[in-house]
N, C-alpha and C positions, 0 to 999 in steps of 0.2 A: 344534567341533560347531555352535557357536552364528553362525559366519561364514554371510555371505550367506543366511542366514534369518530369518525373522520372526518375533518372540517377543510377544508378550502377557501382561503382569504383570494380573491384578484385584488390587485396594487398592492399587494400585500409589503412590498417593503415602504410605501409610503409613510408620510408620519401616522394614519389612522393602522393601518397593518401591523407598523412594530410593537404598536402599544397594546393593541387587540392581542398581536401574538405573543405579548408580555404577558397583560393578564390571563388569557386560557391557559399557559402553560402553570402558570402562579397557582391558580383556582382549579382546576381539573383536569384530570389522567385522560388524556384522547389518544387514539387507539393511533391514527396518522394527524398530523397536523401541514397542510399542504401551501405553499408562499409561493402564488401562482404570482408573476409579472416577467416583463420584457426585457427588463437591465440589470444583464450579465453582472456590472460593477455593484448595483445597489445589491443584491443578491449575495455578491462575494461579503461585502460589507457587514451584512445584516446576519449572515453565518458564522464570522467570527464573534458575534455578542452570544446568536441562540446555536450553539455546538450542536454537531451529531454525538461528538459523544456523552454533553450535561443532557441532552434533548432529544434520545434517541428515535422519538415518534415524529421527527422535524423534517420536512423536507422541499426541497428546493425547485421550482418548476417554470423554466422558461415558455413564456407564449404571450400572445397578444388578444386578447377579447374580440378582434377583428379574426385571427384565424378559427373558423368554426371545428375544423377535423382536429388542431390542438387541441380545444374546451372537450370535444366528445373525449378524446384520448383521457385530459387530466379528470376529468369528471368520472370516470369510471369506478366504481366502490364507493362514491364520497355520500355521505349524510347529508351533510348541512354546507352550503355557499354563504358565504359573504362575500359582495358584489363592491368593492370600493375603487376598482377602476375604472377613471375618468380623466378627460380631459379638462380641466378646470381655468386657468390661468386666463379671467377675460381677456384683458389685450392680445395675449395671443389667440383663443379662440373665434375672437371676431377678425383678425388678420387670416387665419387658418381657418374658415369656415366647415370648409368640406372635411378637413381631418378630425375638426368635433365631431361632425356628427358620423362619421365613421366610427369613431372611437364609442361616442355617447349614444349613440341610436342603435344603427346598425351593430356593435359591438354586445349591445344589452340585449337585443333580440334575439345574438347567437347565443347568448346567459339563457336563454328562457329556454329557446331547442334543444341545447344540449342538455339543460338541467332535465326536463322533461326526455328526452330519449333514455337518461340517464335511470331515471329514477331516485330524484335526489328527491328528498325528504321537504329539505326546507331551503328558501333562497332567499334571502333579507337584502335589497339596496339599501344603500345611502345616499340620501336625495339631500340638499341644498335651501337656505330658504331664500334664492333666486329662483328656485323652480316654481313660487308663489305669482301671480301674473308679472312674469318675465319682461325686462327688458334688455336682454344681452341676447345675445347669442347661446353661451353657456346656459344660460338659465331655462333658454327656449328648447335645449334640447335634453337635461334635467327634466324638466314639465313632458317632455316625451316618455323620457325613460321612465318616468315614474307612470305615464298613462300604458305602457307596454307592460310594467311590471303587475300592478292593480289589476288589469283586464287579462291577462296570463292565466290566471285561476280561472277561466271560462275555456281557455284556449286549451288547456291541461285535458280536457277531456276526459276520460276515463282511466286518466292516471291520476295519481296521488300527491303529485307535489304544491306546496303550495308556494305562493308567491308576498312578500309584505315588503314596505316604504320604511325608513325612518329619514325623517326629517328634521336638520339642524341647524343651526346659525354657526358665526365664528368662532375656529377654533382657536382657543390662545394658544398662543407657540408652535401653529400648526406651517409649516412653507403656503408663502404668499403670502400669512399673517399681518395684518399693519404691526400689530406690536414686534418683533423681532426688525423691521425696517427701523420704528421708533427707537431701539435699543442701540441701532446702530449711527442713526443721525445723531443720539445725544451725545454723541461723541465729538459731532462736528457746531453744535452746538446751535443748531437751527433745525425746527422739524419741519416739514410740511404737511399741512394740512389745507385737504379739497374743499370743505365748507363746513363753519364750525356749527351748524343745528345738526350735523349728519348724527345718527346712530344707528347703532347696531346689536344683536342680538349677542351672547357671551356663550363657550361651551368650554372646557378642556376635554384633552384629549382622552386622560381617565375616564370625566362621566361620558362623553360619548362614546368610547369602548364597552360599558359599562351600560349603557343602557342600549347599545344595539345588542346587547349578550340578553339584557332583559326580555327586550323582545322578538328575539329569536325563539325562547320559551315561549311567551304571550301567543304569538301568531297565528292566526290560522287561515291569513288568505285573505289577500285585498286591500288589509287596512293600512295607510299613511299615519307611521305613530309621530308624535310631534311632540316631546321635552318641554316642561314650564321650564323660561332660562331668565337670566336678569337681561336687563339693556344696560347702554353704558353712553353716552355723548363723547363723542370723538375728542373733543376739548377736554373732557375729564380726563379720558383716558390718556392723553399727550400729559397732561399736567400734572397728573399720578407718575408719571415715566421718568418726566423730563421737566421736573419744577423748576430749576435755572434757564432752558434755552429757549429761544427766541421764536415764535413762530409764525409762519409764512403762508398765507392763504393762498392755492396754486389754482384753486380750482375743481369743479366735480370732473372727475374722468367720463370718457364717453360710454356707457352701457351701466354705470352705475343710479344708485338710488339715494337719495336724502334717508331714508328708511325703510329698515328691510320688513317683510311678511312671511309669519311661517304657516299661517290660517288664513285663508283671504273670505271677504264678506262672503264672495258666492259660493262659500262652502261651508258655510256658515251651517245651514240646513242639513249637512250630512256629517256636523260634529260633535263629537260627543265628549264631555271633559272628565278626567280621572284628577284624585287626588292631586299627582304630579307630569303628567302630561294628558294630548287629547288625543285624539284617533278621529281620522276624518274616514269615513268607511264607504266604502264602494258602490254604486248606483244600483247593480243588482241585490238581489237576497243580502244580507248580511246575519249571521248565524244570532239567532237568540240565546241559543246555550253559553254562549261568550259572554253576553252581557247580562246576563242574571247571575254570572257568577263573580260578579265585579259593581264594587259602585260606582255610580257614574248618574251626571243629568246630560240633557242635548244644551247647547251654547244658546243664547240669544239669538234669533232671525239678521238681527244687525248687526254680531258680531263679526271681530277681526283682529287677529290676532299680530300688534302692532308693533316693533321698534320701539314706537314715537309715544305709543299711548302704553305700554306696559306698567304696571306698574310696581313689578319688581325691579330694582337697581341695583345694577354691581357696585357694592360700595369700594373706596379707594382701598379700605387694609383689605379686603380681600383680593383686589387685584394685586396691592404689593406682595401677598404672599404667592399668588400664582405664579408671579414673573421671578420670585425667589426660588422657588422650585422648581423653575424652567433653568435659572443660571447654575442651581445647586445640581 
C-alpha cells in the first residue's frame, strides 16, 4: 500500500517515528517518505542513521502541530499521515497544562484541517491507553484527540479523507519507559517501585510500528483499533530486571493508575473483537462492507478490557529477551 506514495510521520524522530521509519523504509519503495518534527538536533541525529544518499525518498521537515500554515505547507502531495506528535510526559503535562493541550488538542485539530484541505488519503493517530477514562491530564486530552479524530470523518464532508485511532499500552524501551529507568537503578542497586499490585499493559516498539502499518491498510474511518497485548505486575517486571536489588516502595505518583484500560466497560456496546485485536467503532453509521469482510463477534455488555483482569501475561524469558534486544 505504502509503494510509490508519500507518507508523513509528525514526531517523527521520536522512539515510535524512528522505528516506523525503519520498517517502511525496510518493507516498501515510498515515493517521498516525510519526518515532520520541531528539534532541529533530533532531526540532524536521525539523518545521519536514515541518509539521503542510502534513502533518497527521505526527508526532513521542521514544524510544530500547533503551527497550522506549516502542516498546510508539509502536507501538500502527501497520501497517508501518521500523527505521533504529542505531548506525553504526565508530570510534566499536568505542571504544563495549557502547553498539553495546545500540543494535544488544538495541535490534532490543525492534523484534521490541514489533512482535509489537503486531500490526504488517510490520517492514522496514535492514541494511549490513558485516554480510556482518564485521570491525568495527558490522558484527558488523548480522550480528546481521539474524540476529534473519530468524529473528523463527519466533519470531512464531501471530501475523502478518512480519519482512524490506534490504541496501545507500554511501550518497552520506549523514552519515559519504567523499564529503561529500572536498567539504570540496577546499577545503583535499589529500584523504586510506586505500588507493588500496579500493572500494566506490554507493546514493543516493532509490534506497534507494525500494527499501526496494519491498520493504516484496514481503515476506513472512525474506528479506535486496539492490540490484544500481555499485562505484566510491576514486581515481576523489577524482578525480571533486577533479581539481586533491593526494593523501595515510593508510592503511586499523582495522575497515575493501579491498572491501566485499553477498552473501558462503556464501550463495551460499540466493541467489536478480531482474532488479534478489537475495534471500538463510532456512534454513527459504521460500514457493514468492513465487517463482513472480517471475522469478528461484538464483546460482552460487561466487558472491559483490563491490566488487572487480562489474561494474557508477559512471561519473564520473554521479557528477558526484549530488554536483550533493546541492549543488543
Amino acid at each position: 500500500m505504502l509503494n510509490d506514495k508519500t507518507i508523513l510521520i509528525t514526531g517523527g524522530t521520536g522512539s515510535f517515528g524512528k522505528k516506523c521509519t525503519e520498517i517502511i523504509l525496510k518493507s516498501y519503495k515510498p515515493k517521498k517518505l516525510i519526518i515532520f518534527s520541531r528539534d532541529e538536533l533530533k532531526q540532524f541525529e536521525m539523518s545521519q542513521v536514515f541518509t539521503d544518499d542510502k534513502y533518497p525518498c527521505i526527508r526532513y521537515f521542521i514544524g510544530d502541530v500547533r503551527d497550522k500554515e506549516r502542516l498546510h505547507r508539509a502536507f501538500s502531495g502527501v497520501d497517508y499521515v501518521i500523527h505521533a506528535a504529542a505531548l506525553k510526559q504526565i508530570p510534566s503535562t499536568e505542571y504544563n497544562p495549557f502547553e498539553a493541550i495546545k500540543t494535544n488538542i488544538i495541535g490534532t485539530s490543525n492534523i484534521i484541517n490541514a489533512a482535509i484541505d489537503q486531500n490526504i488519503k488517510k490520517v492514522i493517530a496514535l492514541s494511549t491507553d490513558k485516554a480510556a477514562n482518564p485521570v491525568n491530564l495527558y490522558g484527558a486530552t488523548k480522550l480528546c484527540a481521539d474524540k476529534l479524530f473519530v468524529n473528523g470523518n463527519v466533519y470531512v464532508s464531501q471530501h475523502t479523507t478518512q480519519f482512524s485511532v490506534v490504541r496501545y499500552g507500554n511501550v518497552i524501551g520506549s523514552r519515559g519507559s519504567v523499564i529503561p529507568l529500572f536498567m539504570q537503578k540496577k546499577q545503583e542497586g535499589v529500584i523504586p517501585i510506586t505500588d507493588p499490585r500496579m500493572t500494566r499493559f506490554w507493546i514493543t516498539l516493532e509490534q506497534g510500528s507494525e500494527f499501526v502499518l496494519k491498520c493504516l491498510n484496514l481503515m476506513i474511518g472512525g474506528e479506535i483499533f486496539v492490540p490484544k497485548l500481555p499485562s505484566m505486575n510491576i514486581m515481576d517486571l523489577a524482578k525480571t530486571i533486577c533479581p539481586e536489588c533491593r526494593y523501595e516502595v515510593i508510592g503511586i505518583r499523582p495522575g497515575e493508575k493501579l491498572h491501566e484500560v485499553l477498552v473501558s466497560s462503556d464501550n463495551a456496546r460499540s466493541t467489536i473483537e478480531f482474532e488479534d485485536y478489537y475495534i471500538i467503532k463510532p456512534k454513527y453509521k459504521f460500514s457493514n462492507k468492513y465487517c463482513n469482510e472480517n471475522h469478528f463477534k461484538p464483546v460482552s455488555e460487561d466487558f472491559e478490557y483490563n491490566s488487572k483482569t487480562n489474561k494474557w501475561l508477559l512471561s519473564k524469558n520473554e521479557l528477558i529477551k526484549y530488554i536483550a534486544d533493546l541492549e543488543g
